[in-house]
C-alpha positions as CSV (number, residue, x, y, z in Angstrom):
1,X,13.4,33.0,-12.3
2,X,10.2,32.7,-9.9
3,X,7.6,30.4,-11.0
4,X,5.1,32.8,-12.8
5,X,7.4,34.1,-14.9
6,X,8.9,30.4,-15.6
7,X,5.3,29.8,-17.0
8,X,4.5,32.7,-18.5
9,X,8.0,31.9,-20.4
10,X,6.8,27.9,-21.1
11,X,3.2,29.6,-22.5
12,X,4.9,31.9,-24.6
13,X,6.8,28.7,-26.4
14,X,3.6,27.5,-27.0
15,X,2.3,31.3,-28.3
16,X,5.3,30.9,-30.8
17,X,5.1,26.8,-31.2
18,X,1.0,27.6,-32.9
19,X,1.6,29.7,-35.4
20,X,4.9,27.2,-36.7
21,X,2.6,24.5,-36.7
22,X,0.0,26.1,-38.5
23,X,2.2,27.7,-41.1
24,X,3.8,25.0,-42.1
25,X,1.1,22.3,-42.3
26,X,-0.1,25.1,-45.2
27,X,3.2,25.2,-47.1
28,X,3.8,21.5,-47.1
29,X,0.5,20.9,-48.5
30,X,0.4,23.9,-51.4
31,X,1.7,21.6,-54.3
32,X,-1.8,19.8,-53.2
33,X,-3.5,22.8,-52.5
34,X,-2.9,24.3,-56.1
35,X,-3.8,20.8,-57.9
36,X,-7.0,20.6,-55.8
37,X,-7.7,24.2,-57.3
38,X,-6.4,24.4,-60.5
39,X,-4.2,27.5,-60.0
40,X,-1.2,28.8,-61.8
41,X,1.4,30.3,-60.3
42,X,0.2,33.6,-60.4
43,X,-3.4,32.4,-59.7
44,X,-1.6,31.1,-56.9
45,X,-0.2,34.2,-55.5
46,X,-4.1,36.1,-55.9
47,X,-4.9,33.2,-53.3
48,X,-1.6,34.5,-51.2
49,X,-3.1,37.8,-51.7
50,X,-6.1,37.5,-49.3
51,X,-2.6,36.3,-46.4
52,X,-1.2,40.1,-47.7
53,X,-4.4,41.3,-46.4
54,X,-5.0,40.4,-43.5
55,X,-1.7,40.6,-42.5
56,X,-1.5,43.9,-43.0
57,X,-4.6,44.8,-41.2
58,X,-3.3,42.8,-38.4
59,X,0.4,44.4,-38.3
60,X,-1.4,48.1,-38.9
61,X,-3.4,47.7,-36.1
62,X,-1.6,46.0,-33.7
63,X,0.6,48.6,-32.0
64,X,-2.7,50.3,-31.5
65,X,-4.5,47.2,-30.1
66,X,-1.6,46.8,-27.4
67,X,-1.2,50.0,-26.3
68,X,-5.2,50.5,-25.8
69,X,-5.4,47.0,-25.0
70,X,-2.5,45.1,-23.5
71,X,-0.3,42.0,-24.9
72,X,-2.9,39.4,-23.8
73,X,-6.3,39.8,-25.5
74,X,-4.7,41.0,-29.2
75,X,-2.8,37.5,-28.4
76,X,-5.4,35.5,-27.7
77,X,-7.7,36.9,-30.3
78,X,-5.0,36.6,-32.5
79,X,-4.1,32.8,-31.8
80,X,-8.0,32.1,-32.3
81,X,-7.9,33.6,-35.7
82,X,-5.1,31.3,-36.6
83,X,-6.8,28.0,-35.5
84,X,-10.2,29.0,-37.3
85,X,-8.0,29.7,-40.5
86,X,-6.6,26.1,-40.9
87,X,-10.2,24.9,-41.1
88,X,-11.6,27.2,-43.2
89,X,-8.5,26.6,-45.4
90,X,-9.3,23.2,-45.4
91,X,-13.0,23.4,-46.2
92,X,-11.5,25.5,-49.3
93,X,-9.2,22.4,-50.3
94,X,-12.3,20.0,-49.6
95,X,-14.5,22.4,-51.9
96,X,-12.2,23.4,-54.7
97,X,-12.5,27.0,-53.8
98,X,-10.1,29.7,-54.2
99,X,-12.3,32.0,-52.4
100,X,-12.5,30.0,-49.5
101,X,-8.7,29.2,-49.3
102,X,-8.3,33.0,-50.1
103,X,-10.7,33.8,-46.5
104,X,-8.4,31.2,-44.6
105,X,-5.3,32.9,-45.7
106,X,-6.9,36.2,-44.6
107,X,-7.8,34.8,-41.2
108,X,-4.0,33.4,-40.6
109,X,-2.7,36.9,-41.4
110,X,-5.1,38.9,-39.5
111,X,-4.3,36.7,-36.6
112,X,-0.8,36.0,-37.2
113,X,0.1,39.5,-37.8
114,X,-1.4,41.1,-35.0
115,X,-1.0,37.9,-32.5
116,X,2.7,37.6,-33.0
117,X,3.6,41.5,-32.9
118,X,2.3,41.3,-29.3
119,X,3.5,37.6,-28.6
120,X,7.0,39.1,-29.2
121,X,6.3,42.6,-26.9
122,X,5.7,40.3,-24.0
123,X,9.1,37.9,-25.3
124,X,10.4,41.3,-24.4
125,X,9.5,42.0,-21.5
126,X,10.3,38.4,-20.4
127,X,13.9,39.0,-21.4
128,X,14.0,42.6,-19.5
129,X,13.0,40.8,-16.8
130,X,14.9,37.7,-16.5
131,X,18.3,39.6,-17.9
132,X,18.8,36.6,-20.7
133,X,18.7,36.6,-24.0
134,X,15.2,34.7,-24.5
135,X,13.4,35.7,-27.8
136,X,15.8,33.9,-30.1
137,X,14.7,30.7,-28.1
138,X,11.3,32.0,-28.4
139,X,11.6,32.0,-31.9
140,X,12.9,29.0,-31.9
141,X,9.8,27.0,-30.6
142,X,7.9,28.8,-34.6
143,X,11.1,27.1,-35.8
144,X,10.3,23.8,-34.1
145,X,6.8,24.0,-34.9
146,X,7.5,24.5,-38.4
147,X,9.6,21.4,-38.6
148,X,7.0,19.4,-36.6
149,X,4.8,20.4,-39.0
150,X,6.5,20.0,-42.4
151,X,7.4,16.1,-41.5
152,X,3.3,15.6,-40.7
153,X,2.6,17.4,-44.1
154,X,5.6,15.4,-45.7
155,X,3.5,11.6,-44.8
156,X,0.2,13.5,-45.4
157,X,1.5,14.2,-48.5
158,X,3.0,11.0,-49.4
159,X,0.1,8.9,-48.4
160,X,-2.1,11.4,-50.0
161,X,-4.1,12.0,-46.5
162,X,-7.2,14.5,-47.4
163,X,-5.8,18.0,-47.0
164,X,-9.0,19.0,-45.0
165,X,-8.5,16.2,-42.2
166,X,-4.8,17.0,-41.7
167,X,-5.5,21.3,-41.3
168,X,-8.7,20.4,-39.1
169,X,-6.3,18.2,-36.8
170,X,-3.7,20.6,-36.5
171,X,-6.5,22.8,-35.7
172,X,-7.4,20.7,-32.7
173,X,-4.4,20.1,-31.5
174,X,-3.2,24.2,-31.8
175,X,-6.3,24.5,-30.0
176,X,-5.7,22.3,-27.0
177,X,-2.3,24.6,-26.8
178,X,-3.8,27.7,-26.8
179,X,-6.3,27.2,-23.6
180,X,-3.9,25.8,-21.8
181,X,-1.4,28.3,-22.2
182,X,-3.8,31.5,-22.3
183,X,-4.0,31.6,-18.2
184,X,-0.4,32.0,-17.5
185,X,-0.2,35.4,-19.9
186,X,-0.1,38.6,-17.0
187,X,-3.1,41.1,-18.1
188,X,-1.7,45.1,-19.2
189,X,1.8,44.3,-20.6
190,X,2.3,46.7,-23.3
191,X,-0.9,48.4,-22.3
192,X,0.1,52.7,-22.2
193,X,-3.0,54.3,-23.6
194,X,-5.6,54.3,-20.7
195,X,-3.7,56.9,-18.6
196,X,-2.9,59.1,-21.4
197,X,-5.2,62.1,-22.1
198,X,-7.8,62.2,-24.7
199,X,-5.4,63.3,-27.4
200,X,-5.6,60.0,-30.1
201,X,-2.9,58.0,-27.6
202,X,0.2,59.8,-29.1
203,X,3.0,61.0,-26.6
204,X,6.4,62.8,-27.4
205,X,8.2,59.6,-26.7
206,X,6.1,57.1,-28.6
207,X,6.3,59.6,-31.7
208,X,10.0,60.0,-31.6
209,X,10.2,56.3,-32.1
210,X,9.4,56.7,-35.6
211,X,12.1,59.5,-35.7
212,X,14.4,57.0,-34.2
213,X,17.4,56.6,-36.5
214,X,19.1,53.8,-35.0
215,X,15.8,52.1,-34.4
216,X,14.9,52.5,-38.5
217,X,18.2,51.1,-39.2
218,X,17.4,47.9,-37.0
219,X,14.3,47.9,-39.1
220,X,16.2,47.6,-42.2
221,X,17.9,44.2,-40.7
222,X,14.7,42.6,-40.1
223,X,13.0,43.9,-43.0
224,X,15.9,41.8,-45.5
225,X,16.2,38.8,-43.0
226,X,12.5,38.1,-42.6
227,X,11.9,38.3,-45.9
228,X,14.6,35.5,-46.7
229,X,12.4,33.8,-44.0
230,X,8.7,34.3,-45.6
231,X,10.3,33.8,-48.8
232,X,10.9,30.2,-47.8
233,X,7.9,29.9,-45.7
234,X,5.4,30.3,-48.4
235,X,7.5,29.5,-52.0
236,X,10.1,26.5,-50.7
237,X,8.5,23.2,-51.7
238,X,6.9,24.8,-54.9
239,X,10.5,26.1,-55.8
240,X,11.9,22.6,-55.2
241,X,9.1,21.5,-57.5
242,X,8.6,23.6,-59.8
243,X,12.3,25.4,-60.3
244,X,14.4,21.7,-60.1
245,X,12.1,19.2,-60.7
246,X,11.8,17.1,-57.6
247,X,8.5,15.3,-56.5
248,X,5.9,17.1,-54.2
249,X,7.4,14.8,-51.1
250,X,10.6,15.5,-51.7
251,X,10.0,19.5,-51.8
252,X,8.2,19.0,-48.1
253,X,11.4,17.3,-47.3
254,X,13.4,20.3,-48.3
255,X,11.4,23.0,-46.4
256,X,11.6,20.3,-43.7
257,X,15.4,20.7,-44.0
258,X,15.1,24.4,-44.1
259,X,12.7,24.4,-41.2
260,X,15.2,22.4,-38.7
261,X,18.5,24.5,-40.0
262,X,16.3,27.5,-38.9
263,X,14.8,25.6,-35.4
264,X,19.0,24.6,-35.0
265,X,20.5,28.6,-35.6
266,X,17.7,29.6,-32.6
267,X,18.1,27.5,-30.3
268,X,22.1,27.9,-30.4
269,X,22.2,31.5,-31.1
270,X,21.9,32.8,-27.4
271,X,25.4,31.6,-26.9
272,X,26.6,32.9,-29.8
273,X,25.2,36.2,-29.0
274,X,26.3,36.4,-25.9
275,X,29.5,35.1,-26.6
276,X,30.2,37.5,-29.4
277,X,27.5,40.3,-29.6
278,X,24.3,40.8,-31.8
279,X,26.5,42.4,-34.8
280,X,28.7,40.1,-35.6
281,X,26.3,37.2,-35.6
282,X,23.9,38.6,-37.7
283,X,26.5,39.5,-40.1
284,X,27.2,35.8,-40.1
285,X,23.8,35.4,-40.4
286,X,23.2,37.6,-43.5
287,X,26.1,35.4,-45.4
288,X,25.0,32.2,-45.3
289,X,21.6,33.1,-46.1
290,X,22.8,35.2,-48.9
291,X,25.2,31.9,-50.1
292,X,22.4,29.6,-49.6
293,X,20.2,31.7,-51.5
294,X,22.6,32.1,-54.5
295,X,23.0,28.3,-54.6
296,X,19.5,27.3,-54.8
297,X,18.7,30.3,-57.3
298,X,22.1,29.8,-59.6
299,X,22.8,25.7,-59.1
300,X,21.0,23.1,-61.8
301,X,21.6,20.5,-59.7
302,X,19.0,19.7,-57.4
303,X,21.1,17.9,-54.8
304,X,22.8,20.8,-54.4
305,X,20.1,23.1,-54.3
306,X,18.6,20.7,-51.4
307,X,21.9,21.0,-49.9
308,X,22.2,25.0,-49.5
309,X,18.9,25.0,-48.1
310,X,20.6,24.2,-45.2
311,X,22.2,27.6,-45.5
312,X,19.6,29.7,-46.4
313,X,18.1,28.5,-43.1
314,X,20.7,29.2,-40.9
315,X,21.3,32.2,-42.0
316,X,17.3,33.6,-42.0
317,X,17.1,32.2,-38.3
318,X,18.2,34.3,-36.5
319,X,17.9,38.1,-37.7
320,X,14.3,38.4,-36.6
321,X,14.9,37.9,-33.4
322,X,17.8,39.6,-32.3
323,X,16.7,42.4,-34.2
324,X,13.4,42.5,-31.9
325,X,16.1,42.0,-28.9
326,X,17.9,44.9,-30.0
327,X,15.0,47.3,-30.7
328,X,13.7,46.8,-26.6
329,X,16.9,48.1,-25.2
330,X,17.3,50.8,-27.7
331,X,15.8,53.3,-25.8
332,X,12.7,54.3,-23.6
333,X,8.9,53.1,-24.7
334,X,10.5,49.5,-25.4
335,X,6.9,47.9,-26.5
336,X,6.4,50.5,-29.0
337,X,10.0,50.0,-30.0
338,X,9.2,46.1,-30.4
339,X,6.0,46.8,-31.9
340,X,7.6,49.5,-35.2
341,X,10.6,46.9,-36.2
342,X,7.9,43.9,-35.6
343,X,5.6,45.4,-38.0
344,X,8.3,46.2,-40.5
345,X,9.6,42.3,-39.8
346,X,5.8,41.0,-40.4
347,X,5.1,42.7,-43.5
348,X,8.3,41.9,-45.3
349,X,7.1,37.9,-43.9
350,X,3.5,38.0,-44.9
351,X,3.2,40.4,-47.6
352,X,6.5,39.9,-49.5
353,X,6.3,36.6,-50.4
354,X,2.8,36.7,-52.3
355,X,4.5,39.6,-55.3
356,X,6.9,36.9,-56.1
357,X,4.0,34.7,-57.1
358,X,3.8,37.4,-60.1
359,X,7.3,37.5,-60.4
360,X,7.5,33.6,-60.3
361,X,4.4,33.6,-63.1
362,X,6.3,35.7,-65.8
363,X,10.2,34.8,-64.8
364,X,10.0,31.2,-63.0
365,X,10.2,31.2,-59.2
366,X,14.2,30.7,-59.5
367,X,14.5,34.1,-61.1
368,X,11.8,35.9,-58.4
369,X,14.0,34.8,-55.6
370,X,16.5,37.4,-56.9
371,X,14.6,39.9,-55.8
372,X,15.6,38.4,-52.2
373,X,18.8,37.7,-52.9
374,X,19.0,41.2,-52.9
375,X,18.0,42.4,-50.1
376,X,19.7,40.1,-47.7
377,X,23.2,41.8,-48.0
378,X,21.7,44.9,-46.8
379,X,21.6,43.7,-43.4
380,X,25.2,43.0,-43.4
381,X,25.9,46.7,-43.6
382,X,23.2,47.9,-41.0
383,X,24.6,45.3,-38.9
384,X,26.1,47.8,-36.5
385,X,23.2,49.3,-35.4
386,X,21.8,46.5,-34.0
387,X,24.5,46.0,-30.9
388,X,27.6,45.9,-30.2
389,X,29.4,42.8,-27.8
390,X,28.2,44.6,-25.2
391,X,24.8,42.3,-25.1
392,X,21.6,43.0,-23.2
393,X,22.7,40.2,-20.8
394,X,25.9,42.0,-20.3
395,X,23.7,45.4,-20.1
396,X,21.5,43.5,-16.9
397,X,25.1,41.6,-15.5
398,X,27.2,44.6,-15.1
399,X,25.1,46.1,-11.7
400,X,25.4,43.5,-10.2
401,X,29.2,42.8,-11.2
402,X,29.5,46.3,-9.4
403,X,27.7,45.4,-6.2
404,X,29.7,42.1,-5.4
405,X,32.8,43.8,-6.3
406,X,32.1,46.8,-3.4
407,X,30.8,43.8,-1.3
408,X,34.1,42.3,-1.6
C-alpha cells in the first residue's frame, strides 16, 4: 500500500470514528435529554422525527451529490453538519426546547446521511484498490467511536455533567478530526456526471442498477441488519430504562456493552470473511442478533437482558458492511452500486428507529422491538446473494496466483 492511499485509509477511520462519536454522546444522554424536556415517549419520537428528516434528504440526495460532485465535498459538507448538530442539540438541552433538539437531529441526519453514503463509496474504492477486505474495519472505527463515546456519556451522566458542555466538547474535539483528516481525501471519486450529456445524468448502466436483482436482494440484508443496528443506536439505554427498570447509568452501560460487541465483530470480521466467505458469516450474523434480540424483548430479568446485548451486537456488526463490500463487486458502476444498498442501509438506520417511538408509546418499547425482531431473519435467507467463499480478496488474489504460477 503506497503512502497516499495508507492515509487516505487512516482519514477515512477518522470519516467513520466522527459520526460514532457523535451518535452516541446523543443516545447516552437521551434519558437526560427527555427529563430536561419533559417528553413522553412518543413526544420523544416527534423530536427523532426531525433525524427521519434530514436523513432522508441527505440519503435521497446523496447518490446525486456524488455523482455530480465527487466523494469529497458531500463528505466534508456532510461531516460539518454533524459537528454543528451536537451543539445545536445542546443549546436545545440548555434551553428546554424540543424544537431546537428537533433542528439538531435534523442537522445529524442531513449530514450523517449524505456524509456516510459517500464516506463508504470511497471505503470502496479503497478496498478495490488495495484488494483487502477494508470496510468492515472501517466500520469498525463508528463502532469504536460509539463505545468511546457511550463510556464519556456514561460519567457525564453519572456525575450529572451539563448535557450542553459534554455535546459542545465532542463538538470540538470531532472538529479537530475532521480538518485534519479532510486533506488526505483524493478530489472526483465517485464523480460520473460531468462527462455525461445533458440528459438529467442517467446512463443505461446506472439505471439498470435499480433493475439489479441480485443487487436488491443485498439490499434486503442491509435493510434488516441495519435496522437491528439503529434500533439500538437510538432506543438501547431508554429500553434498559424504561422496559427493565435499571438506572439511567446503568442503561449507558448497556449500549456501552452493545457498542464494544459491535466495535469487537468488525474489527474480527475480515478474517472471518475471508476465511469462510460473506454468506456464511452474515448468516451467523443474522442469528445471534436475532437470539440477542429475543432475549432482551422476551427475558424479565434484567441481567439477562444486559447479558444478550452482547449478542444483539455481534450479530448487527457486521451486515452493513459486508453487504456494502458485496454490492461494489457486484457488477459495473460500483459507486452507484454502493450508493442504492447504502441508501436503503441508512434509511432503515435513521428513519426506522423514530416509528418505534409510536410503537414504544402505545405497546412499551419491549413490544416495538418486535417489529425488528422480525425482520432480522430475513437476511438469513438472502444471505446467498451477498457472496459466496469466493471473497473479493480471493477475486483480486487469483491474477496474480496465475502469474507466479506461469512464472514458475
Amino acid at each position: 500500500m503506497d503512502l497516499a492511499t495508507r492515509r487516505r485509509r487512516t482519514s477515512l477511520f477518522l470519516f467513520f470514528l466522527i459520526p460514532g462519536l457523535s451518535i452516541s454522546a446523543w443516545v447516552t444522554r437521551t434519558p437526560d435529554i427527555r427529563d430536561l424536556l419533559g417528553a413522553s415517549t412518543a413526544q420523544m419520537g416527534l423530536v427523532l422525527f426531525g433525524l427521519s428528516v434530514g436523513s432522508m434528504l441527505g440519503i435521497l440526495t446523496s447518490g446525486a451529490l456524488v455523482a455530480r460532485f465527487g466523494t469529497r465535498p458531500v463528505m466534508g459538507v456532510g461531516t460539518v453538519l454533524i459537528v454543528v448538530s451536537m451543539v445545536v442539540i445542546g443549546c436545545g438541552a440548555l434551553l428546554s426546547s424540543a424544537p431546537t433538539v428537533t433542528a439538531g437531529l435534523f442537522l445529524f441526519g442531513a449530514g450523517m446521511g449524505g456524509g456516510e453514503v459517500a464516506v463508504n463509496i470511497d471505503g470502496a474504492e479503497v478496498e478495490r484498490i488495495t484488494a483487502r477486505t477494508v470496510l468492515p474495519t472501517l466500520h469498525g472505527f463508528f463502532s469504536l467511536g460509539t463505545v468511546v463515546g457511550a463510556s464519556l456519556g456514561i460519567l457525564c451522566t453519572a456525575a450529572e455533567f451539563p448535557v450542553e458542555w459534554h455535546l459542545t466538547a465532542v463538538a470540538v474535539v470531532t472538529a479537530a478530526m475532521f480538518v485534519y483528516a479532510f486533506r488526505a481525501i483524493p478530489a472526483g471519486v465517485g464523480r460520473t456526471r460531468s462527462d455525461r450529456p445533458a440528459d438529467g445524468g442517467t446512463s443505461p448502466v446506472r439505471a439498470a442498477v435499480w433493475k439489479d436483482r441480485r443487487l436488491l436482494l443485498i439490499g434486503g440484508i442491509i435493510l434488516a441488519m441495519a435496522l437491528a443496528e439503529g434500533a439500538a443506536n437510538d432506543w438501547l439505554p431508554l429500553l434498559m430504562v424504561d422496559g427493565h427498570g435499571v438506572d439511567p447509568a446503568l442503561g449507558s452501560a448497556v449500549y456501552a456493552g452493545f457498542a464494544a460487541a459491535m466495535t469487537i465483530g468488525r474489527f474480527c470480521g475480515g478474517f472471518f470473511i475471508d476465511r469462510f466467505g460473506r454468506a456464511p458469516v452474515v448468516r451467523a450474523s443474522a442469528l445471534s442478533a436475532a437470539l440477542g434480540l429475543a432475549l432482551v424483548i422476551f427475558a424479565d430479568s434484567p441481567v439477562l437482558a444486559g447479558a444478550a446485548v452482547l449478542f444483539w451486537g455481534l450479530g448487527a456488526s457486521l451486515g452493513f458492511p459486508v453487504a456494502l463490500s458485496a454490492a461494489g463487486d457486484s457488477g459495473p458502476d460500483p459507486a452507484a452500486r454502493v450508493s442504492l444498498v447504502a441508501m436503503i442501509g441508512y434509511i432503515a438506520f435513521l428513519v426506522g428507529p423514530p416509528g418505534l417511538g409510536f410503537l414504544g408509546d402505545h405497546y412499551g418499547l419491549r413490544s416495538a422491538m418486535i417489529l425488528v425482531l422480525g425482520f432480522v431473519p430475513v437476511a438469513v435467507f438472502l444471505a446467498p446473494a451477498i457472496g459466496t467463499r469466493r471473497t473479493a480478496v480471493a477475486d483480486h488474489a487469483a491474477p496474480d496466483r496465475t502469474v507466479n504460477e506461469q512464472r514458475q
